[in-house]
DRENPA-3360 file (N, C-alpha, C; in nm, 2 decimals, always signed):
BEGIN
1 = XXXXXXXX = +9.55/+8.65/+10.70/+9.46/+8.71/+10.79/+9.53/+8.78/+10.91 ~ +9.44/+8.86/+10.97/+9.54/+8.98/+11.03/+9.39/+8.99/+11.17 ~ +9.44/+9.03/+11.28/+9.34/+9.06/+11.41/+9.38/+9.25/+11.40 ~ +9.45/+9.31/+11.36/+9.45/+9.47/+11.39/+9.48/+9.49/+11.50 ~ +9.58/+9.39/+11.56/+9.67/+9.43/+11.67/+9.80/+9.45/+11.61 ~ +9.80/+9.65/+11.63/+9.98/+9.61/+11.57/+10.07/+9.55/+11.66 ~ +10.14/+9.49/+11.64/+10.28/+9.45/+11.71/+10.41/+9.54/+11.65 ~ +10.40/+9.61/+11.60/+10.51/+9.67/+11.56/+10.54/+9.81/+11.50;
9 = XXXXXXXX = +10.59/+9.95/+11.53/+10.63/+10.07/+11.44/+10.72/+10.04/+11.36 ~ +10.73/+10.00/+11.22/+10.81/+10.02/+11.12/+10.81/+10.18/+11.10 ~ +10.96/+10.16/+11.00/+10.98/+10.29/+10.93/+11.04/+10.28/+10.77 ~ +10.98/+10.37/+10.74/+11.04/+10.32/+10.59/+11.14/+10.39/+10.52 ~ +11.30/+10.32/+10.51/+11.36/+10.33/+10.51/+11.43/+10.33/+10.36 ~ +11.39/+10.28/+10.23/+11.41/+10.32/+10.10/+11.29/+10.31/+10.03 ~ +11.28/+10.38/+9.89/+11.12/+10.34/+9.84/+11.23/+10.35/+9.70 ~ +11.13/+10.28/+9.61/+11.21/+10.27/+9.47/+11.09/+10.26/+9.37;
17 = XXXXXXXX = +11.07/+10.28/+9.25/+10.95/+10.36/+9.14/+11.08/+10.23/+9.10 ~ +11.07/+10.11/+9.06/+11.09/+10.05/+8.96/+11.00/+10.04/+8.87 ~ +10.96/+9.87/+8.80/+10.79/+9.85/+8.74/+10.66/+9.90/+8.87 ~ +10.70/+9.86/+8.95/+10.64/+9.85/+9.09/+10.69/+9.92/+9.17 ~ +10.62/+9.96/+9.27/+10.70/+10.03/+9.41/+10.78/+9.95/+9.51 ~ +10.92/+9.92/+9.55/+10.98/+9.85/+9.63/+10.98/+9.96/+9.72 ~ +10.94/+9.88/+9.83/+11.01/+9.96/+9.98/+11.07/+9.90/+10.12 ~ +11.13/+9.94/+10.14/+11.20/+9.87/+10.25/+11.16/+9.91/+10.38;
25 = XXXXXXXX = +11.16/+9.85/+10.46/+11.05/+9.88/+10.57/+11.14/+9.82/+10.73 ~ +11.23/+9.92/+10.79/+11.29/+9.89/+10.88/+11.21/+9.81/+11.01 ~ +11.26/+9.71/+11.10/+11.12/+9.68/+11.21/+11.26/+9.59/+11.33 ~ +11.13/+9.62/+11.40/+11.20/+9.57/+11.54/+11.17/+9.39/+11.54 ~ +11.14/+9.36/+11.43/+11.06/+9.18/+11.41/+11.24/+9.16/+11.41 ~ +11.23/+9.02/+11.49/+11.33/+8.90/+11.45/+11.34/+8.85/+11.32 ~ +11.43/+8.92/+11.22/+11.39/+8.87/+11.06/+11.44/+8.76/+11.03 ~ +11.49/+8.67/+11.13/+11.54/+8.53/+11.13/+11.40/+8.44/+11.14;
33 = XXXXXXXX = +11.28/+8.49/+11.17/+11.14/+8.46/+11.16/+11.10/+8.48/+11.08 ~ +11.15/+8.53/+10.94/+11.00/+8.62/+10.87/+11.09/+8.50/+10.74 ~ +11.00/+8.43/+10.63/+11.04/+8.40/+10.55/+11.01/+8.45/+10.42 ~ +11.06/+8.47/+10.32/+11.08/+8.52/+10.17/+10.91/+8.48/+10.13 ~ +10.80/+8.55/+10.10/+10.64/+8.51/+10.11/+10.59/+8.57/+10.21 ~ +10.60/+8.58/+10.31/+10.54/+8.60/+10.45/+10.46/+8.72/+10.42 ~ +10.32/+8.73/+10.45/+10.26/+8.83/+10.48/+10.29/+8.94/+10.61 ~ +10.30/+9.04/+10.57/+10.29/+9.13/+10.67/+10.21/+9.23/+10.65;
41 = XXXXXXXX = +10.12/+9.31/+10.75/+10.02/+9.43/+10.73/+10.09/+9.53/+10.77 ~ +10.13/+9.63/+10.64/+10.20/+9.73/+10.67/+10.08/+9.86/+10.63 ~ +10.06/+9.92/+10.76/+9.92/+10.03/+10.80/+9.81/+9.97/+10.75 ~ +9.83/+9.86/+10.78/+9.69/+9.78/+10.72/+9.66/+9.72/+10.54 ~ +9.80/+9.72/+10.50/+9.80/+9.69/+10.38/+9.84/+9.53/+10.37 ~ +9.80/+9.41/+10.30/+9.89/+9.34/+10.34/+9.99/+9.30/+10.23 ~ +10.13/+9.30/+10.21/+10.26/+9.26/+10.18/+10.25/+9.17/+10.19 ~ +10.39/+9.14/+10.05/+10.45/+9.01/+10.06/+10.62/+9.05/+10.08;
49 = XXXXXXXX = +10.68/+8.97/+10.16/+10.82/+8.99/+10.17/+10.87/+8.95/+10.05 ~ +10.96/+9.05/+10.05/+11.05/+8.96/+9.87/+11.22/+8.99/+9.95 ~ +11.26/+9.00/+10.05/+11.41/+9.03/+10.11/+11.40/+9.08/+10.24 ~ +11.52/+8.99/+10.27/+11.51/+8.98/+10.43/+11.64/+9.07/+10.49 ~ +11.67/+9.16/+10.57/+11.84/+9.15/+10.63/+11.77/+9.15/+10.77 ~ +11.90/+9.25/+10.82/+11.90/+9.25/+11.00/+11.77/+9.30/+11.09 ~ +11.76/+9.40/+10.99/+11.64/+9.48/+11.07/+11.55/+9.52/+10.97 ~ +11.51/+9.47/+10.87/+11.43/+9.54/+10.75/+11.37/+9.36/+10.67;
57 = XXXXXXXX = +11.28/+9.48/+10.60/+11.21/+9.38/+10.53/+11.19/+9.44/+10.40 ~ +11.21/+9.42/+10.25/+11.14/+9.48/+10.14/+11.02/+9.41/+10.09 ~ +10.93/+9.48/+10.05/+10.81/+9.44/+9.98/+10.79/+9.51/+9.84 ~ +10.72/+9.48/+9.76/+10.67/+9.51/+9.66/+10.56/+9.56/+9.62 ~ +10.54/+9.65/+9.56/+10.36/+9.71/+9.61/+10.36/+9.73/+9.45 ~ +10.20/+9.69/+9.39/+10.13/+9.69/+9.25/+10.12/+9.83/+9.25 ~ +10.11/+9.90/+9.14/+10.02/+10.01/+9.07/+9.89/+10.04/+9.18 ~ +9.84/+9.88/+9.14/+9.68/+9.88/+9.19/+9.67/+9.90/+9.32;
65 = XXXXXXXX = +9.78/+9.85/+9.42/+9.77/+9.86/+9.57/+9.81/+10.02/+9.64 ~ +9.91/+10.07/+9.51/+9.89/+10.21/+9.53/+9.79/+10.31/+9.56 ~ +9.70/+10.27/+9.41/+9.59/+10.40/+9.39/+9.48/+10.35/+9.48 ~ +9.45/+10.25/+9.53/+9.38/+10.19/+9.62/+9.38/+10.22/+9.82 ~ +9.57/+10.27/+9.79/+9.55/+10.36/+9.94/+9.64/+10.44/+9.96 ~ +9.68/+10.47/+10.11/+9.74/+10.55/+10.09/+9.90/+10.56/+10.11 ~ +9.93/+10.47/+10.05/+10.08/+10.43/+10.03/+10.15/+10.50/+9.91 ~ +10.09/+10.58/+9.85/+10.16/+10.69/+9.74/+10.19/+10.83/+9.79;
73 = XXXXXXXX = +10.20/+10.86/+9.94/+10.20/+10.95/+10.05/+10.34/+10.88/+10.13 ~ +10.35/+10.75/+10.12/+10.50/+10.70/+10.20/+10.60/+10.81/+10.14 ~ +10.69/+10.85/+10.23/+10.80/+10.88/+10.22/+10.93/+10.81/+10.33 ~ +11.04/+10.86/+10.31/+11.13/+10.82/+10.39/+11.12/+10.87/+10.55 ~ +11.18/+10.78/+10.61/+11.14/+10.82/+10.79/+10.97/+10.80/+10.82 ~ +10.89/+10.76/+10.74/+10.77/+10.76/+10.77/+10.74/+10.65/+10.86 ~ +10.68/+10.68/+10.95/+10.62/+10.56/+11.09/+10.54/+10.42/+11.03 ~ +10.51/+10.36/+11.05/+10.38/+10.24/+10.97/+10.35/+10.14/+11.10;
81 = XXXXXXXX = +10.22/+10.15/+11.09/+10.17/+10.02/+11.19/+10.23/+9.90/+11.10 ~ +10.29/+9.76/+11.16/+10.29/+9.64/+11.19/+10.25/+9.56/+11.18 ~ +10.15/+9.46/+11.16/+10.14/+9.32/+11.20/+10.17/+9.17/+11.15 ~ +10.23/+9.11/+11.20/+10.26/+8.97/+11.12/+10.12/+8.92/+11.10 ~ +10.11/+8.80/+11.01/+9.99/+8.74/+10.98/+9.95/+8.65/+11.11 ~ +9.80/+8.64/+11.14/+9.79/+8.56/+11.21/+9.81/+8.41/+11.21 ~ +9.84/+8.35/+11.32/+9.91/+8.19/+11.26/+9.78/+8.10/+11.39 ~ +9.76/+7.98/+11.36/+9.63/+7.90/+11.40/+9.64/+7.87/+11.54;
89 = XXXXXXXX = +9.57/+7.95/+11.67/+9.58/+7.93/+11.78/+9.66/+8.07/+11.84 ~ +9.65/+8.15/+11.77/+9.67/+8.29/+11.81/+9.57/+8.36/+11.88 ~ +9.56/+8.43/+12.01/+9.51/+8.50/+12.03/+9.39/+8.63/+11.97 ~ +9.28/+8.63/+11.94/+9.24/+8.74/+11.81/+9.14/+8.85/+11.91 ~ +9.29/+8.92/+11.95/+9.24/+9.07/+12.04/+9.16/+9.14/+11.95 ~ +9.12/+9.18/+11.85/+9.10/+9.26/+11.73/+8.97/+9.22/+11.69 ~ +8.95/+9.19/+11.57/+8.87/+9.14/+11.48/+8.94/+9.11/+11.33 ~ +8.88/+9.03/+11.25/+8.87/+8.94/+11.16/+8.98/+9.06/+11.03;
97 = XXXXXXXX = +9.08/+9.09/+11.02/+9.12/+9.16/+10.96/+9.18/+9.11/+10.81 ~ +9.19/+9.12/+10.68/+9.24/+9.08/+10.54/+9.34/+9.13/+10.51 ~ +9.37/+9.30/+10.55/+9.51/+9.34/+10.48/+9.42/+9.41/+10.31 ~ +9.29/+9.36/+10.31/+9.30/+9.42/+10.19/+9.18/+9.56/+10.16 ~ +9.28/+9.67/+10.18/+9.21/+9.77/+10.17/+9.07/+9.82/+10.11 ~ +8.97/+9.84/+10.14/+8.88/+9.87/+10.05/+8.84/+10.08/+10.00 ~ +8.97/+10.16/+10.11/+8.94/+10.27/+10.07/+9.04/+10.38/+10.15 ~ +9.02/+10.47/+10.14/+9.07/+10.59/+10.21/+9.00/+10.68/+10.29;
105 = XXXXXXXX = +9.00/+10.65/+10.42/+8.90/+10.79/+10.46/+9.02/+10.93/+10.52 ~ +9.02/+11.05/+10.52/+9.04/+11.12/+10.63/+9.01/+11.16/+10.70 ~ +9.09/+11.23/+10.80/+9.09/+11.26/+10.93/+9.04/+11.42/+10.94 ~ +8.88/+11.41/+10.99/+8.84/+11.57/+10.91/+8.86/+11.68/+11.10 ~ +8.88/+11.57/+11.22/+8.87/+11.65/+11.34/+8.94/+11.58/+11.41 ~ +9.04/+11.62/+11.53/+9.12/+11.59/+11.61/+9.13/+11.67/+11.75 ~ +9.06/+11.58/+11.84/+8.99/+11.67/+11.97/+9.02/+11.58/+12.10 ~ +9.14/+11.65/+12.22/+9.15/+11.55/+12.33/+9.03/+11.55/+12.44;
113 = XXXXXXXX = +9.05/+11.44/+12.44/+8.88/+11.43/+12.52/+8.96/+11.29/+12.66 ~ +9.01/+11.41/+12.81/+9.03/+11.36/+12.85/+9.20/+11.31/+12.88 ~ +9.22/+11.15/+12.84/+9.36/+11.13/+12.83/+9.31/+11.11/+12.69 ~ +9.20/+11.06/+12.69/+9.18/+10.98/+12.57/+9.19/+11.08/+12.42 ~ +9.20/+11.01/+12.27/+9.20/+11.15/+12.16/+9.10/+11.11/+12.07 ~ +9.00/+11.23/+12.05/+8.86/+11.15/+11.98/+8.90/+11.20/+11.82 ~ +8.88/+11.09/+11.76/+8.95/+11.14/+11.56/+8.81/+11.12/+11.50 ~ +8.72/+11.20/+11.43/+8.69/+11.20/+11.34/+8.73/+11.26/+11.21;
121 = XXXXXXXX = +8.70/+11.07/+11.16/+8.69/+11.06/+10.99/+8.58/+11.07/+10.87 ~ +8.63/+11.09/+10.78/+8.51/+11.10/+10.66/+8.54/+10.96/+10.58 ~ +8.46/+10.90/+10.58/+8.48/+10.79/+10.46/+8.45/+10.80/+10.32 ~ +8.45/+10.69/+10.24/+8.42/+10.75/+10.09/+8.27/+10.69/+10.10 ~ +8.19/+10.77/+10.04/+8.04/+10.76/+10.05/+7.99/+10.61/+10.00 ~ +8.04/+10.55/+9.95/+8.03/+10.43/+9.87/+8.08/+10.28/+9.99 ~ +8.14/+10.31/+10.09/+8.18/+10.26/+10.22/+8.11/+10.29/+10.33 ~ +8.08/+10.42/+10.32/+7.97/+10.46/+10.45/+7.88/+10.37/+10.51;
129 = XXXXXXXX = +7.81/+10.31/+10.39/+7.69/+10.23/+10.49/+7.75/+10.13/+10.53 ~ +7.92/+10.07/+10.56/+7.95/+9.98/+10.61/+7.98/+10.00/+10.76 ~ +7.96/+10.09/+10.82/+8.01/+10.16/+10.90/+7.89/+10.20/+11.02 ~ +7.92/+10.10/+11.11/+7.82/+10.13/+11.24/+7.84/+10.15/+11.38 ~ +7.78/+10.23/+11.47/+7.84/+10.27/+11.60/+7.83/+10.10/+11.68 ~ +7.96/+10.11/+11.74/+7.98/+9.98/+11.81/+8.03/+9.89/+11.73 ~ +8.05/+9.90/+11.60/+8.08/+9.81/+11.52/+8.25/+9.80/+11.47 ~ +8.30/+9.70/+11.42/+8.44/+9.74/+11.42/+8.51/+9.79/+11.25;
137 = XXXXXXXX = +8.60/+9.89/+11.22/+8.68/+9.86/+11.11/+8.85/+9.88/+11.16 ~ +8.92/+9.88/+11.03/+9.07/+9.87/+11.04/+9.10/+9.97/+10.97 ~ +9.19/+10.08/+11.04/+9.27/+10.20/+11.00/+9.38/+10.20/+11.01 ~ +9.48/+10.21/+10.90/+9.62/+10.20/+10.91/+9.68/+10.06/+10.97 ~ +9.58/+9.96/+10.96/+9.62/+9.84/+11.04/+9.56/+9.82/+11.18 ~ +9.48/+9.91/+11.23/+9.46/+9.91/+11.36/+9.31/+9.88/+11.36 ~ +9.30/+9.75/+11.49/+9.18/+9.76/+11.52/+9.06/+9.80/+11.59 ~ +8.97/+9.89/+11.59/+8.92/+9.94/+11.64/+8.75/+10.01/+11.62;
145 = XXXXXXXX = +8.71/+10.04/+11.73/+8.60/+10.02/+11.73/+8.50/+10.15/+11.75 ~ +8.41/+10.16/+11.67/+8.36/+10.26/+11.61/+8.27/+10.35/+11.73 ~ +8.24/+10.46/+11.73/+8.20/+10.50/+11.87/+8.05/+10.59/+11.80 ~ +8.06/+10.68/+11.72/+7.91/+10.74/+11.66/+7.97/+10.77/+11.47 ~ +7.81/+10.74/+11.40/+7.84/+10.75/+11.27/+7.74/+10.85/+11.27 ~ +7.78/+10.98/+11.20/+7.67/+11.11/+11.11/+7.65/+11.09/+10.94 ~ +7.64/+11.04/+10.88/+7.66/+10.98/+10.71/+7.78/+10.95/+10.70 ~ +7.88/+11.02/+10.65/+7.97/+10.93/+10.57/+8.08/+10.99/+10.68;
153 = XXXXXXXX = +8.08/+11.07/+10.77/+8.15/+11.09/+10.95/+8.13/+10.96/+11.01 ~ +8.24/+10.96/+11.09/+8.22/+10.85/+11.21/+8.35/+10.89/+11.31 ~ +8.39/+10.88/+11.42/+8.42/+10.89/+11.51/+8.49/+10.80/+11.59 ~ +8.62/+10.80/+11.65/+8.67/+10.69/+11.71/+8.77/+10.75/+11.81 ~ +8.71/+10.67/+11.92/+8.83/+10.73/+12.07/+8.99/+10.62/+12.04 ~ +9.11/+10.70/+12.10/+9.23/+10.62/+12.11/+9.27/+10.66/+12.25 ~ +9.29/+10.55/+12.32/+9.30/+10.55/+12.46/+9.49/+10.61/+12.43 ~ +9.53/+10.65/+12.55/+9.68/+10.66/+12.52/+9.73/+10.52/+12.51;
161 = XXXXXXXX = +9.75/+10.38/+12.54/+9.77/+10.27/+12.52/+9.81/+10.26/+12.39 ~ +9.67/+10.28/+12.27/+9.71/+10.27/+12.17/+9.76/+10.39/+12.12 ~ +9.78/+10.49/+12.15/+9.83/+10.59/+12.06/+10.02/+10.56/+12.09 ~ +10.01/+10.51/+12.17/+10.15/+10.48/+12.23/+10.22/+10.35/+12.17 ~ +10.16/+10.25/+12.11/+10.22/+10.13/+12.06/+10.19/+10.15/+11.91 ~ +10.12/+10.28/+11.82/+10.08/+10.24/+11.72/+10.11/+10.41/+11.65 ~ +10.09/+10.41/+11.50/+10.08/+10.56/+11.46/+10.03/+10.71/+11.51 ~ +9.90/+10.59/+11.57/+9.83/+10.71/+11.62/+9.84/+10.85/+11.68;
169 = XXXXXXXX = +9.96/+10.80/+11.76/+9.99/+10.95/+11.84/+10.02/+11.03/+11.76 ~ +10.04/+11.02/+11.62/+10.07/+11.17/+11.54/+9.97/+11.17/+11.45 ~ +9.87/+11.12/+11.47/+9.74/+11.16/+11.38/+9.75/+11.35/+11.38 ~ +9.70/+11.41/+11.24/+9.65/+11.54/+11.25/+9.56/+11.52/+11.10 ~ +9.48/+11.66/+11.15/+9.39/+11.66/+11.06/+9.44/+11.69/+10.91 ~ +9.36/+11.62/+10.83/+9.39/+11.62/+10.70/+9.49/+11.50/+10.65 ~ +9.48/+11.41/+10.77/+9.55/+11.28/+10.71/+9.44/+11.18/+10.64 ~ +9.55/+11.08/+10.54/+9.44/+11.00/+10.49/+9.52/+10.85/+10.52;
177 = XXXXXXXX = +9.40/+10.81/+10.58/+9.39/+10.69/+10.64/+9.35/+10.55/+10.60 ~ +9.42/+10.45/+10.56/+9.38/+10.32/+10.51/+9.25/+10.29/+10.57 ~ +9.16/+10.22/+10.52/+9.06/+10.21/+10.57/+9.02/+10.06/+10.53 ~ +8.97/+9.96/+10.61/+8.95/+9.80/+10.58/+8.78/+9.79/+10.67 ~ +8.68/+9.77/+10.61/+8.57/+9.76/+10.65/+8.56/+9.64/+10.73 ~ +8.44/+9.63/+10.80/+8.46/+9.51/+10.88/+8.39/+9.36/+10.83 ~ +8.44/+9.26/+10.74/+8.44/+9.16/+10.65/+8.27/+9.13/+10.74 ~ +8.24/+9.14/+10.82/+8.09/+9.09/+10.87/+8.02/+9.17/+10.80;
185 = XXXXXXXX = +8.01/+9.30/+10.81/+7.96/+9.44/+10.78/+7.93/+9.40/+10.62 ~ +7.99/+9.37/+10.56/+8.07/+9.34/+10.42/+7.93/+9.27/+10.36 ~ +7.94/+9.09/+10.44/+7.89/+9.03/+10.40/+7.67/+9.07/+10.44 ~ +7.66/+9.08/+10.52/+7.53/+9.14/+10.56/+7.52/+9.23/+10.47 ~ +7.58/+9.34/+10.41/+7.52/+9.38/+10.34/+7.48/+9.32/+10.16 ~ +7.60/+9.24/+10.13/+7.54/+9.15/+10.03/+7.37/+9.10/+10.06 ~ +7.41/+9.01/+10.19/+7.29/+8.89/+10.20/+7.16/+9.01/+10.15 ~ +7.21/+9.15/+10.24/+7.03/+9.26/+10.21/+7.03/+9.24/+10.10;
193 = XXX = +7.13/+9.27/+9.95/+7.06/+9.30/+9.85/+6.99/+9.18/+9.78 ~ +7.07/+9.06/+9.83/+6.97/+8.97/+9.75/+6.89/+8.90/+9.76 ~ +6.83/+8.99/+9.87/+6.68/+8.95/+9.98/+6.58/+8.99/+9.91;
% end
């Protein structure tokens, strides 16, 4: 489990098409902390470590975790939000986050409003009704919180704070963005259908 506070800009520093996708993923984390298993949410994906050195970490990514986001767009030098897993008695700035992608929206408008930068996204129609003003989801790992929804549009301010600790500052239009619904959101709509 993950809160959608990154702690960290990785970059990805080799990718390899074996059976699987290996990538190595440079970070400013003490890797004398991270052990061989350890979950990490890389842009909101979550990873398993399979190799440790100085400054990097490799993971292993399925077929399935590919076509599922937007991790078949990594290239080399590419930025990635951060987060270690959360551990019991941690702080949970964020909300309730899994690591496990449920889709891709992008970035259909990019407008400064202020200091602040307002991004509207398109989600996949089939996700949309999870998606409510004031309510929270996870993009690229990041948590944050939703400001107006028009159907399958929705809208979200990034104060400079976060555009500064996280990908965001180089958002442009026509990006496609991991998308993690908000596990509440999730379950409420189950309980409707089988009302």
């Amino acid at each position: 489990m993950f809160t959608g506070i990154v702690t960290d800009i990785g970059t990805i520093a080799e990718l390899d098409q074996q059976g699987d996708l290996r990538a190595r993923i440079r970070t400013g984390y003490d890797t004398n902390g991270i052990d061989i298993g350890a979950s990490i949410a890389s842009d909101g994906v979550c990873l398993t470590v399979i190799a440790l050195g100085p400054d990097w970490y490799d993971v292993q990514i399925s077929a399935e975790t590919v076509s599922k986001t937007n991790l078949d767009a990594w290239c080399l030098g590419k930025r990635v939000n951060l987060e270690r897993a959360l551990k019991v008695g941690d702080e949970l700035g964020g909300h309730i986050v899994s690591g496990h992608v449920d889709g891709v929206a992008e970035v259909i408008a990019v407008k400064d409003e202020g200091d602040s930068t307002r991004v509207t996204l398109r989600a996949p129609k089939d996700l949309a009704r999870f998606i409510a003003p004031k309510g929270s989801v996870a993009l690229n790992g990041t948590s944050l919180t939703v400001n107006d929804v028009d159907g399958c549009d929705f809208g979200i301010n990034f104060i400079p704070h976060t555009k500064e600790v996280t990908t965001w500052g180089d958002v442009a239009v026509g990006d496609r963005v991991n998308l993690e619904i908000d596990t509440l959101a999730r379950y409420v709509a189950r309980l409707a259908e089988t009302v």
